[in-house]
CHARMM internal coordinates of N, CA and C (Angstrom, degrees):
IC EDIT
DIST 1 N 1 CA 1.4469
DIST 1 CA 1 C 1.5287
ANGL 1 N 1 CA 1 C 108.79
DIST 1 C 2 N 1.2216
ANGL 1 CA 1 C 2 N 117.75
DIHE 1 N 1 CA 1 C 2 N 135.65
DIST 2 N 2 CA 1.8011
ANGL 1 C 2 N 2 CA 133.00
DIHE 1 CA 1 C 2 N 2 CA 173.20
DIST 2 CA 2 C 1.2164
ANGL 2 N 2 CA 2 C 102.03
DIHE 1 C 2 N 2 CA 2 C -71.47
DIST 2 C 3 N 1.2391
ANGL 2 CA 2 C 3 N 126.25
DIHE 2 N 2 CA 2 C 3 N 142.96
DIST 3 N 3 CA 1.4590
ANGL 2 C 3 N 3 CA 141.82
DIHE 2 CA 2 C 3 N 3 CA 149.99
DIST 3 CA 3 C 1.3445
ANGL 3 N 3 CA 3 C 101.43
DIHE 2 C 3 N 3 CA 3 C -75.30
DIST 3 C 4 N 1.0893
ANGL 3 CA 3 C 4 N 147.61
DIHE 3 N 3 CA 3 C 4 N 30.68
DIST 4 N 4 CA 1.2610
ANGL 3 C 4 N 4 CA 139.20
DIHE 3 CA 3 C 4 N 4 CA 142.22
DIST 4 CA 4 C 1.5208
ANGL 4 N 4 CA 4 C 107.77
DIHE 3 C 4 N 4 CA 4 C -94.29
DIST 4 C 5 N 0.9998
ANGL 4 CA 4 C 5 N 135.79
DIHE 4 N 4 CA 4 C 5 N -5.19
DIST 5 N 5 CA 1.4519
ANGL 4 C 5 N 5 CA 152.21
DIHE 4 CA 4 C 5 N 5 CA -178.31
DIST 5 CA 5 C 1.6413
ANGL 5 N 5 CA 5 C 113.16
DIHE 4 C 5 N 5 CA 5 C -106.66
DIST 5 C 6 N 1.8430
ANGL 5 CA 5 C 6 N 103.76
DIHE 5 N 5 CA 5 C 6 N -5.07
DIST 6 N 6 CA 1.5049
ANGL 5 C 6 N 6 CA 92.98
DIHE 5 CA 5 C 6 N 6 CA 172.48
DIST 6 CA 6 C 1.8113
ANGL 6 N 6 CA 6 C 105.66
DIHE 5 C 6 N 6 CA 6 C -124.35
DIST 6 C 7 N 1.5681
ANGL 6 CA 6 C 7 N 102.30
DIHE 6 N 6 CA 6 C 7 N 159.80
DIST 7 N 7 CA 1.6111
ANGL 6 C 7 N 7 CA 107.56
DIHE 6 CA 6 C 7 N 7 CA -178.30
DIST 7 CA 7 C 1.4992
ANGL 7 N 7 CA 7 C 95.97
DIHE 6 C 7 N 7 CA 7 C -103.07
DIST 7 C 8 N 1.3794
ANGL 7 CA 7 C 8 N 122.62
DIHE 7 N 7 CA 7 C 8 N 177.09
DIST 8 N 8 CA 1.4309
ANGL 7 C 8 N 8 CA 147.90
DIHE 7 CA 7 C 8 N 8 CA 138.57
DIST 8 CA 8 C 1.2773
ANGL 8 N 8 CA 8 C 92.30
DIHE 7 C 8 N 8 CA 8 C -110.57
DIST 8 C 9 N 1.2762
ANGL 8 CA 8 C 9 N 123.65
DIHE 8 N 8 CA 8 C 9 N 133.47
DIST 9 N 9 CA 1.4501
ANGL 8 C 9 N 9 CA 139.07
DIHE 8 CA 8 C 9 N 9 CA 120.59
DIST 9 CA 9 C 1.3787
ANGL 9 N 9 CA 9 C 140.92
DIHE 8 C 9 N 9 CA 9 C -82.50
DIST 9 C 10 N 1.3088
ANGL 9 CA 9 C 10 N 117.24
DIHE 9 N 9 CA 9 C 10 N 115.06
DIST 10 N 10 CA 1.3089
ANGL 9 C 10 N 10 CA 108.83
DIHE 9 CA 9 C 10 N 10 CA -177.01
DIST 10 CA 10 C 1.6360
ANGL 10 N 10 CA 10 C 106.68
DIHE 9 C 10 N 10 CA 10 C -115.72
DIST 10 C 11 N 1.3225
ANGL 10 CA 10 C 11 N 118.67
DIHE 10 N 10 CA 10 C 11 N 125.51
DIST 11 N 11 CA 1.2496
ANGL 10 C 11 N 11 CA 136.97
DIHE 10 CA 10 C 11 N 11 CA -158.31
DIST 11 CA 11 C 2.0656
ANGL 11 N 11 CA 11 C 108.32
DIHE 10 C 11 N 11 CA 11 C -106.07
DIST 11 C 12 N 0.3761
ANGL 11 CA 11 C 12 N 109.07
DIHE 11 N 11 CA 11 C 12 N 117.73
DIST 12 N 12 CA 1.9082
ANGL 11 C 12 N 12 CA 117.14
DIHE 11 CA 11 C 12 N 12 CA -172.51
DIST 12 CA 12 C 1.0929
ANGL 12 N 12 CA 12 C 125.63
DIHE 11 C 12 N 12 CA 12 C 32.23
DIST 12 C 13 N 2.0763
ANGL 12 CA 12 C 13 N 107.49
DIHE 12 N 12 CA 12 C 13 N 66.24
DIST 13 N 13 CA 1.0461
ANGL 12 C 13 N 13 CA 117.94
DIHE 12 CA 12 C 13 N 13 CA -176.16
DIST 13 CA 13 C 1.8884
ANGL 13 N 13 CA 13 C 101.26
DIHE 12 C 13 N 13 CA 13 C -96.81
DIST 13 C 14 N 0.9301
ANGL 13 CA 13 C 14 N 107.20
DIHE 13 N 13 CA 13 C 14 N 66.34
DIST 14 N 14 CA 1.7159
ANGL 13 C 14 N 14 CA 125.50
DIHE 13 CA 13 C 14 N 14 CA -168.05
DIST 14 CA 14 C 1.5948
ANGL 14 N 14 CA 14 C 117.74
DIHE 13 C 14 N 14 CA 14 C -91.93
DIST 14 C 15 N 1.1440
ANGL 14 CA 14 C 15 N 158.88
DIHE 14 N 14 CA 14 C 15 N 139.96
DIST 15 N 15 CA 1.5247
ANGL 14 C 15 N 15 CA 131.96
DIHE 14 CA 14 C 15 N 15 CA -162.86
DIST 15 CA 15 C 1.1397
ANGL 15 N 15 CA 15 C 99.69
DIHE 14 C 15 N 15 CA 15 C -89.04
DIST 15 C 16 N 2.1225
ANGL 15 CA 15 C 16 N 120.83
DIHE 15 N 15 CA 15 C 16 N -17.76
DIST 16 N 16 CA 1.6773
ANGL 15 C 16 N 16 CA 81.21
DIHE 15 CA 15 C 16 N 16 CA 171.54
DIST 16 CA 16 C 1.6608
ANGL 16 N 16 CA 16 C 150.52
DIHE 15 C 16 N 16 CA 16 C -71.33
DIST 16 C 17 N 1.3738
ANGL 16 CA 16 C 17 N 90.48
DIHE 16 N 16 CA 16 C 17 N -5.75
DIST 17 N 17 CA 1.9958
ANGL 16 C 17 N 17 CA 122.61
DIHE 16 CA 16 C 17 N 17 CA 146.14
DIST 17 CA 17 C 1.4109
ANGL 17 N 17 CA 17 C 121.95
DIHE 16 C 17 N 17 CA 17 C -64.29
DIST 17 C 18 N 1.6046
ANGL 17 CA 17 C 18 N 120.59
DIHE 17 N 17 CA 17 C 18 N -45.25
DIST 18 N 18 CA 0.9403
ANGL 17 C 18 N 18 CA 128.55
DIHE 17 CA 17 C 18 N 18 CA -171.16
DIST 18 CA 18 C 1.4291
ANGL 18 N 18 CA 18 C 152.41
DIHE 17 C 18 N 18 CA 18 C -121.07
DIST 18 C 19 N 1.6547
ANGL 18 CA 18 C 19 N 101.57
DIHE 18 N 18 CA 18 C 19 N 11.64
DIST 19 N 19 CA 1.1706
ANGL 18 C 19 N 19 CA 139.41
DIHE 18 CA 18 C 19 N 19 CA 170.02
DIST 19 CA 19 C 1.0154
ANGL 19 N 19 CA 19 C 121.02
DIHE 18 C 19 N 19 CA 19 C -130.92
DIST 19 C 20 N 1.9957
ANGL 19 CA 19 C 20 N 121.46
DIHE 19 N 19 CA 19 C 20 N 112.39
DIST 20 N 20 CA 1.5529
ANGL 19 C 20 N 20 CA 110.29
DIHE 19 CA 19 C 20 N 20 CA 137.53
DIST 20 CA 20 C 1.3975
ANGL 20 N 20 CA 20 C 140.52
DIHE 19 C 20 N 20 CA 20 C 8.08
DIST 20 C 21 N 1.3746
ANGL 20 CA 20 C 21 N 109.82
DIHE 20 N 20 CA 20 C 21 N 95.50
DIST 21 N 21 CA 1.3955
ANGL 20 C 21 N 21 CA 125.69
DIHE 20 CA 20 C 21 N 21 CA -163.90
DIST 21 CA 21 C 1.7239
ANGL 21 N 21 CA 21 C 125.78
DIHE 20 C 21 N 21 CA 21 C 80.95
DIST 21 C 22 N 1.3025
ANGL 21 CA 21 C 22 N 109.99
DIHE 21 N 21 CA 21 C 22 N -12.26
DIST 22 N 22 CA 1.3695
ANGL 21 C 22 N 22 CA 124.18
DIHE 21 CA 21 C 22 N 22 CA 127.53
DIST 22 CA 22 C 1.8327
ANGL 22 N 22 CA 22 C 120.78
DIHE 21 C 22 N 22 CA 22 C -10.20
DIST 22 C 23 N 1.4040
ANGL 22 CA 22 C 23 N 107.82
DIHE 22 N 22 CA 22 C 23 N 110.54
DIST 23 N 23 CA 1.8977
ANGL 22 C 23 N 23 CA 127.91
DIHE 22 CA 22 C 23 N 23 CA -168.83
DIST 23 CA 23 C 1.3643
ANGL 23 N 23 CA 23 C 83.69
DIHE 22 C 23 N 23 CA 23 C -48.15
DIST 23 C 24 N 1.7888
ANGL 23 CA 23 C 24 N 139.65
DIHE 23 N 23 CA 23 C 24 N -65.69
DIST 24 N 24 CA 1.1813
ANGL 23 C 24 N 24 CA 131.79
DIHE 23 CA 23 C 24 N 24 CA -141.62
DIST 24 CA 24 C 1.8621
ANGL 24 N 24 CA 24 C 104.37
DIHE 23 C 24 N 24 CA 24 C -110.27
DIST 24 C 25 N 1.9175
ANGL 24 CA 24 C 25 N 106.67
DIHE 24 N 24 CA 24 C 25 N -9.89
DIST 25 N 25 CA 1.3262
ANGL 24 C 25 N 25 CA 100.97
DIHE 24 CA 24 C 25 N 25 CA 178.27
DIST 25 CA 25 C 1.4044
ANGL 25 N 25 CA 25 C 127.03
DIHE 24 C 25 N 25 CA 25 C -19.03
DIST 25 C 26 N 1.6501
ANGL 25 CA 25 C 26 N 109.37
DIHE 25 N 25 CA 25 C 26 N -70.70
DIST 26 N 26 CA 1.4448
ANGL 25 C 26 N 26 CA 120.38
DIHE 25 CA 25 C 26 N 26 CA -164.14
DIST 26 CA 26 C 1.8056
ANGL 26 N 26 CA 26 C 98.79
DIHE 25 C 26 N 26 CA 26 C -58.07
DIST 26 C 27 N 1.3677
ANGL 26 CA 26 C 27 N 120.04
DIHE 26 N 26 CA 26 C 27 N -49.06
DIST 27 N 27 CA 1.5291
ANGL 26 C 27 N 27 CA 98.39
DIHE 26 CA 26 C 27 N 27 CA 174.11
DIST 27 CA 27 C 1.6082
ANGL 27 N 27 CA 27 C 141.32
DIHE 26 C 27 N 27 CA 27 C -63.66
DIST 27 C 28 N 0.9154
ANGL 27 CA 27 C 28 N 80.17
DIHE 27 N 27 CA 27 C 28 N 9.44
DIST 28 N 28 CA 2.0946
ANGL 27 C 28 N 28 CA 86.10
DIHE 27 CA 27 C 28 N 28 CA 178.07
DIST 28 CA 28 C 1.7797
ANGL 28 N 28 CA 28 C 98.58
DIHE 27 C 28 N 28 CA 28 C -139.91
DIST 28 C 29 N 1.4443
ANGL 28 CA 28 C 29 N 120.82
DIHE 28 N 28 CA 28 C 29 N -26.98
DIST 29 N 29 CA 1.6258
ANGL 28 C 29 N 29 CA 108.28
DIHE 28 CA 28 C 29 N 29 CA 168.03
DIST 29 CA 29 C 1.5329
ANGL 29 N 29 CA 29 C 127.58
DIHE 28 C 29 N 29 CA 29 C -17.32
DIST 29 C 30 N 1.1051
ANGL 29 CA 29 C 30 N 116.63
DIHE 29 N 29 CA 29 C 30 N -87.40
DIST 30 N 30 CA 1.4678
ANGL 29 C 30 N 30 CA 118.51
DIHE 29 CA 29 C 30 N 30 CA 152.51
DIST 30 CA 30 C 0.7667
ANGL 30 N 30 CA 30 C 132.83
DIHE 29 C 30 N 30 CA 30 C -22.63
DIST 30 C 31 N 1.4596
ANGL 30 CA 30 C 31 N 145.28
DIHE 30 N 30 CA 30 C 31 N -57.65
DIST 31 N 31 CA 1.6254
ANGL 30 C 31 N 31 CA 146.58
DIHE 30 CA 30 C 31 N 31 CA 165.75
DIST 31 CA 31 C 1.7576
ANGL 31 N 31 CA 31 C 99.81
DIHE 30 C 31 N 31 CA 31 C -59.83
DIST 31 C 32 N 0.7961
ANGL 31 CA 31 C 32 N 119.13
DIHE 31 N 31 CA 31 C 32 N -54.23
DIST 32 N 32 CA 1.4723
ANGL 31 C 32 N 32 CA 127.28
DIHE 31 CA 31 C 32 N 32 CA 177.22
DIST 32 CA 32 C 1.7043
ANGL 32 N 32 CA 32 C 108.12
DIHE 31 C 32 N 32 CA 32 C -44.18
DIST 32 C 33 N 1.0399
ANGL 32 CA 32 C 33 N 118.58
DIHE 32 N 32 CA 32 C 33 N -52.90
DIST 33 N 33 CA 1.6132
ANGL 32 C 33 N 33 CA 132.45
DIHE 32 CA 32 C 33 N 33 CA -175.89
DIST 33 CA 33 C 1.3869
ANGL 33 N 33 CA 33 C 97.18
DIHE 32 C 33 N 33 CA 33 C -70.61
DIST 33 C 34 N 1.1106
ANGL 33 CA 33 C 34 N 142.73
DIHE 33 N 33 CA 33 C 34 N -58.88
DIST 34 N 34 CA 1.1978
ANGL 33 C 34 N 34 CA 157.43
DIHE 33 CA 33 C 34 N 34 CA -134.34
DIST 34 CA 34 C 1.6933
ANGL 34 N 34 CA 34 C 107.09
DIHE 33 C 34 N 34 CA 34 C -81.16
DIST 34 C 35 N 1.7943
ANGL 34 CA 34 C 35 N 103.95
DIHE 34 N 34 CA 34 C 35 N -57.19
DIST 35 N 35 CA 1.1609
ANGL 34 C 35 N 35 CA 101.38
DIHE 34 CA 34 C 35 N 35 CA 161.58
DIST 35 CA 35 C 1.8442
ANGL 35 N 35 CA 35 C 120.63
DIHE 34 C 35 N 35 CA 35 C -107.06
DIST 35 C 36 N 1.5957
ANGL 35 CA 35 C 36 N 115.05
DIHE 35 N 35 CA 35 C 36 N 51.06
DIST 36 N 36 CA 1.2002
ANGL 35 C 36 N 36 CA 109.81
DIHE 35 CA 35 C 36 N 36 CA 164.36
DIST 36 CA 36 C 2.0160
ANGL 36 N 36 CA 36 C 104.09
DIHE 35 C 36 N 36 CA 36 C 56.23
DIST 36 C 37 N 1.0503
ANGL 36 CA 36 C 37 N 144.40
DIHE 36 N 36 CA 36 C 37 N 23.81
DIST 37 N 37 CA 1.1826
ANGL 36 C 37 N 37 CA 138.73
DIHE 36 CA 36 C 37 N 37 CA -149.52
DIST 37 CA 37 C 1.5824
ANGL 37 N 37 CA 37 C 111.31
DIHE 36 C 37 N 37 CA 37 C -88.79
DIST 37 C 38 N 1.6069
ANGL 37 CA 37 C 38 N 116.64
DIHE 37 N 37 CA 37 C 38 N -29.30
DIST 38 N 38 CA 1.7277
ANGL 37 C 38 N 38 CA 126.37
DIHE 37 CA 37 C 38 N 38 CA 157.47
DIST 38 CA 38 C 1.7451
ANGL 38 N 38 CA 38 C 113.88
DIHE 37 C 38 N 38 CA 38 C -44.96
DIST 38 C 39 N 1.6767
ANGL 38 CA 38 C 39 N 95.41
DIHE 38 N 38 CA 38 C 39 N -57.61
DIST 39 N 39 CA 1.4607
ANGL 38 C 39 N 39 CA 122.62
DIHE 38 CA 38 C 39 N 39 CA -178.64
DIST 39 CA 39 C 1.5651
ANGL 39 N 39 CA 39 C 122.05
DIHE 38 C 39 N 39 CA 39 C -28.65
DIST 39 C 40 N 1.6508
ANGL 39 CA 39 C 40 N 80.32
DIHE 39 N 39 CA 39 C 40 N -75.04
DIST 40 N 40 CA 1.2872
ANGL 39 C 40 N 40 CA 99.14
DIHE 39 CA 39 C 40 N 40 CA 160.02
DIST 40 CA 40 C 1.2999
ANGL 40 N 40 CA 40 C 142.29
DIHE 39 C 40 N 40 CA 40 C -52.93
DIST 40 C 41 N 1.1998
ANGL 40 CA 40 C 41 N 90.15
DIHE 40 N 40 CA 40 C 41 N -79.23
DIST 41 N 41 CA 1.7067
ANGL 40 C 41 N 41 CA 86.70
DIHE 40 CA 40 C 41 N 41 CA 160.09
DIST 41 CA 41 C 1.5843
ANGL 41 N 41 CA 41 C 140.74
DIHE 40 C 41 N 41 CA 41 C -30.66
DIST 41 C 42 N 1.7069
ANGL 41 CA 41 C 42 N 113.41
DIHE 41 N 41 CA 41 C 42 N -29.12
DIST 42 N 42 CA 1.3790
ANGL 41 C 42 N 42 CA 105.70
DIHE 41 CA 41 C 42 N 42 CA 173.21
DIST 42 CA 42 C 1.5083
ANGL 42 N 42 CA 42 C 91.85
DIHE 41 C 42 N 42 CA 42 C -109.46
DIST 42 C 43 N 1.3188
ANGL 42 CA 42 C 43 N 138.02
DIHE 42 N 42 CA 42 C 43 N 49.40
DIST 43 N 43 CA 1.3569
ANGL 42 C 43 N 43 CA 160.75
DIHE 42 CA 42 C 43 N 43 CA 146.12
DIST 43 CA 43 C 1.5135
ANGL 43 N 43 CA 43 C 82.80
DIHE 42 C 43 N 43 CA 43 C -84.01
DIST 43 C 44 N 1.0437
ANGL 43 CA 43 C 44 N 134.75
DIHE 43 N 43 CA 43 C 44 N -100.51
DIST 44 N 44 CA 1.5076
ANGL 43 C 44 N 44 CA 163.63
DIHE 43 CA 43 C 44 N 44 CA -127.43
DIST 44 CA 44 C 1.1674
ANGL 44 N 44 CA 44 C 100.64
DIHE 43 C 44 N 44 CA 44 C -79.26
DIST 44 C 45 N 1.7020
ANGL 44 CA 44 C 45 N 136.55
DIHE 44 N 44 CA 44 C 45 N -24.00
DIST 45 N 45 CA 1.2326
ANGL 44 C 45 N 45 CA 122.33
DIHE 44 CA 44 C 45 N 45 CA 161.19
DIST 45 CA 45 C 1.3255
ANGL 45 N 45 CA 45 C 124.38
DIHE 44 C 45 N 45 CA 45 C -111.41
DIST 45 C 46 N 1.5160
ANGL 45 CA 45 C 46 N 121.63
DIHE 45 N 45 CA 45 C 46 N -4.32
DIST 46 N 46 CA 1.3222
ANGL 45 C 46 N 46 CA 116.49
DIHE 45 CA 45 C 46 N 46 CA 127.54
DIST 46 CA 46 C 1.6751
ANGL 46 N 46 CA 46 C 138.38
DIHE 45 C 46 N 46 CA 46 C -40.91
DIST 46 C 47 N 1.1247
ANGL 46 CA 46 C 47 N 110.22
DIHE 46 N 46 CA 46 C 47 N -33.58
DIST 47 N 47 CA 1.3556
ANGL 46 C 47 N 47 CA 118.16
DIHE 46 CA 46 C 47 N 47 CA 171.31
DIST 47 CA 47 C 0.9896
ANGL 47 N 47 CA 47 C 135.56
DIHE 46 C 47 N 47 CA 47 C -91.68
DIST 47 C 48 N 1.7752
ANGL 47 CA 47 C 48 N 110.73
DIHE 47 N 47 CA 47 C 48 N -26.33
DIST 48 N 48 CA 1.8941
ANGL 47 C 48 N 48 CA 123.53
DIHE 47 CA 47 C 48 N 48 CA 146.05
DIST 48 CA 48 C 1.5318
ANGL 48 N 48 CA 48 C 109.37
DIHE 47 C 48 N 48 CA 48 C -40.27
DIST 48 C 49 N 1.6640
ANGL 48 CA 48 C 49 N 97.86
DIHE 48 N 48 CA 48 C 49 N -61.69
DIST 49 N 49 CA 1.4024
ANGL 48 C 49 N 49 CA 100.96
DIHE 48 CA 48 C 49 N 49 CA -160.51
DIST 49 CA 49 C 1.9975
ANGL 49 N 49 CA 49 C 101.25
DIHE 48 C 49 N 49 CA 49 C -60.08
DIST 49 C 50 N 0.7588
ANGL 49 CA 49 C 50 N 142.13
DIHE 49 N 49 CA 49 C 50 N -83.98
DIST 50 N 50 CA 1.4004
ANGL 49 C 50 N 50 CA 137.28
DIHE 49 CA 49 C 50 N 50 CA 148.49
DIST 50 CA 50 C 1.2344
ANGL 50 N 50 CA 50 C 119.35
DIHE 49 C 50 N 50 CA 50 C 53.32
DIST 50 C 51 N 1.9636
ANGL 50 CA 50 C 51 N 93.60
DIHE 50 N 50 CA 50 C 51 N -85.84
DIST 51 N 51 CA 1.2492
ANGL 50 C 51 N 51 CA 131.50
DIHE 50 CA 50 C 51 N 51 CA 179.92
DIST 51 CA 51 C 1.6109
ANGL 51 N 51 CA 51 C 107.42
DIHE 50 C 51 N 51 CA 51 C -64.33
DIST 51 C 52 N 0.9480
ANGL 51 CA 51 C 52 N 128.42
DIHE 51 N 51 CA 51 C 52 N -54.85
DIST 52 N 52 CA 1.5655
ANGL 51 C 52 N 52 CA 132.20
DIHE 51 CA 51 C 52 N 52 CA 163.07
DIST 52 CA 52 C 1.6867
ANGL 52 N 52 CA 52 C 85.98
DIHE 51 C 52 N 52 CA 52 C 134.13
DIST 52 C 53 N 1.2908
ANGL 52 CA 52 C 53 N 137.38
DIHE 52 N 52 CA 52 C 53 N 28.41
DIST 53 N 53 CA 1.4019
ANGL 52 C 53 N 53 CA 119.58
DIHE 52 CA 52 C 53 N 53 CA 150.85
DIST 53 CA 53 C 1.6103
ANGL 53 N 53 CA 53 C 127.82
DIHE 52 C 53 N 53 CA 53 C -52.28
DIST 53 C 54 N 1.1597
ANGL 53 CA 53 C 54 N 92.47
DIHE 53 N 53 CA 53 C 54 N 144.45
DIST 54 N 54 CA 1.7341
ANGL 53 C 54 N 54 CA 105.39
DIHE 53 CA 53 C 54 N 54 CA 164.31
DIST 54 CA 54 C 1.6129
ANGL 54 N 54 CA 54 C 108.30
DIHE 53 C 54 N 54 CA 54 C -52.44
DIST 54 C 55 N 1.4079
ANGL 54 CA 54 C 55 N 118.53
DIHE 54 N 54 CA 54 C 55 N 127.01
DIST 55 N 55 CA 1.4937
ANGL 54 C 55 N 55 CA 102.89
DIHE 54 CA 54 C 55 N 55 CA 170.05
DIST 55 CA 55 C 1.4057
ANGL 55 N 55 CA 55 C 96.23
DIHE 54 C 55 N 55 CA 55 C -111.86
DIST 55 C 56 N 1.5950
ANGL 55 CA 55 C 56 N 122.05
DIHE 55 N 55 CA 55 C 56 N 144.97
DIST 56 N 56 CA 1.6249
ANGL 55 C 56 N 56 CA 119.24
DIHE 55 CA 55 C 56 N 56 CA 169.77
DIST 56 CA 56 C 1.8097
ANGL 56 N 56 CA 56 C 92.11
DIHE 55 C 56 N 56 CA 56 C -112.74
DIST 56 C 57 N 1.0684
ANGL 56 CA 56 C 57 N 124.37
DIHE 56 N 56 CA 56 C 57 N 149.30
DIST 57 N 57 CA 1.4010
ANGL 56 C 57 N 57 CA 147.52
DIHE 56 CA 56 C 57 N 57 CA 133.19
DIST 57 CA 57 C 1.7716
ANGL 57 N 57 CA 57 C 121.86
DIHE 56 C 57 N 57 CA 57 C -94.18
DIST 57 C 58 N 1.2310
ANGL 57 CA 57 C 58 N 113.30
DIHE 57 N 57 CA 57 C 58 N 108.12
DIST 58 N 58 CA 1.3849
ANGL 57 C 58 N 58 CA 123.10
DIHE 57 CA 57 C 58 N 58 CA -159.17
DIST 58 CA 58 C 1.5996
ANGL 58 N 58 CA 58 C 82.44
DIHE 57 C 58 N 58 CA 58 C -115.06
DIST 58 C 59 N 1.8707
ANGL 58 CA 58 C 59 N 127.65
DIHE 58 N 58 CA 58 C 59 N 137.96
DIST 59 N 59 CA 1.4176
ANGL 58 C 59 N 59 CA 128.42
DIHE 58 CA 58 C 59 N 59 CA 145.19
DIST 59 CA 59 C 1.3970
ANGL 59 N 59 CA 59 C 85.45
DIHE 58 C 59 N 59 CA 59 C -106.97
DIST 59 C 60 N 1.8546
ANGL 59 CA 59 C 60 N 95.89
DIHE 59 N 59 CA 59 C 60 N 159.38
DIST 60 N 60 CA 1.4920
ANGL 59 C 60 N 60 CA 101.03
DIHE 59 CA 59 C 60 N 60 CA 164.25
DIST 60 CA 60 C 1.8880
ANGL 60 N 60 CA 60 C 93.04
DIHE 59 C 60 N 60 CA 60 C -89.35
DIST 60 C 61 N 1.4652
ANGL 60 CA 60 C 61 N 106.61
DIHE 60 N 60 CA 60 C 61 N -172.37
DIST 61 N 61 CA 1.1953
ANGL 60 C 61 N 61 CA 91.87
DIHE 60 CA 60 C 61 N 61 CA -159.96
DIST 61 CA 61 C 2.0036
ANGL 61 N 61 CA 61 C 85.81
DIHE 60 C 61 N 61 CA 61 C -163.71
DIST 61 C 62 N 1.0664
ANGL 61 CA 61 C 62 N 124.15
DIHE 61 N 61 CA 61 C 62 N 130.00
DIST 62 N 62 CA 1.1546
ANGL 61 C 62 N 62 CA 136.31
DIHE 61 CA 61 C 62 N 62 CA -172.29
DIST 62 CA 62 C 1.6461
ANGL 62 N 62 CA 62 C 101.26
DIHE 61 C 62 N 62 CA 62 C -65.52
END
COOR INIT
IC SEED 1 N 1 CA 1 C
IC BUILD
């Protein structure tokens, strides 16, 4: 199978999740720290992008 045939999706990578002073920061901070999950993640789309994956960025959106 081609990695041109695969996506990453990344689904509410938004700062109010993911930045300091961020509406929902303090509720996911911790879980976030805990398992490295920023880290990772631009691990994982550095290496899509690379590979020649599709990257999606999805916000949810009121």
């Amino acid at each position: 199978m081609s990695n041109a045939s695969t996506a990453v999706v990344f689904i509410e990578f938004q700062n109010d999740f993911t930045s300091p002073g961020g509406v929902l920061h303090e509720a996911v901070s911790d879980s976030n720290n805990a398992n490295s999950t920023l880290e990772n993640a631009a691990k994982l789309l550095a290496a899509a992008r690379e590979s020649g994956a599709t990257i999606i960025h999805y916000p949810f959106t009121d």
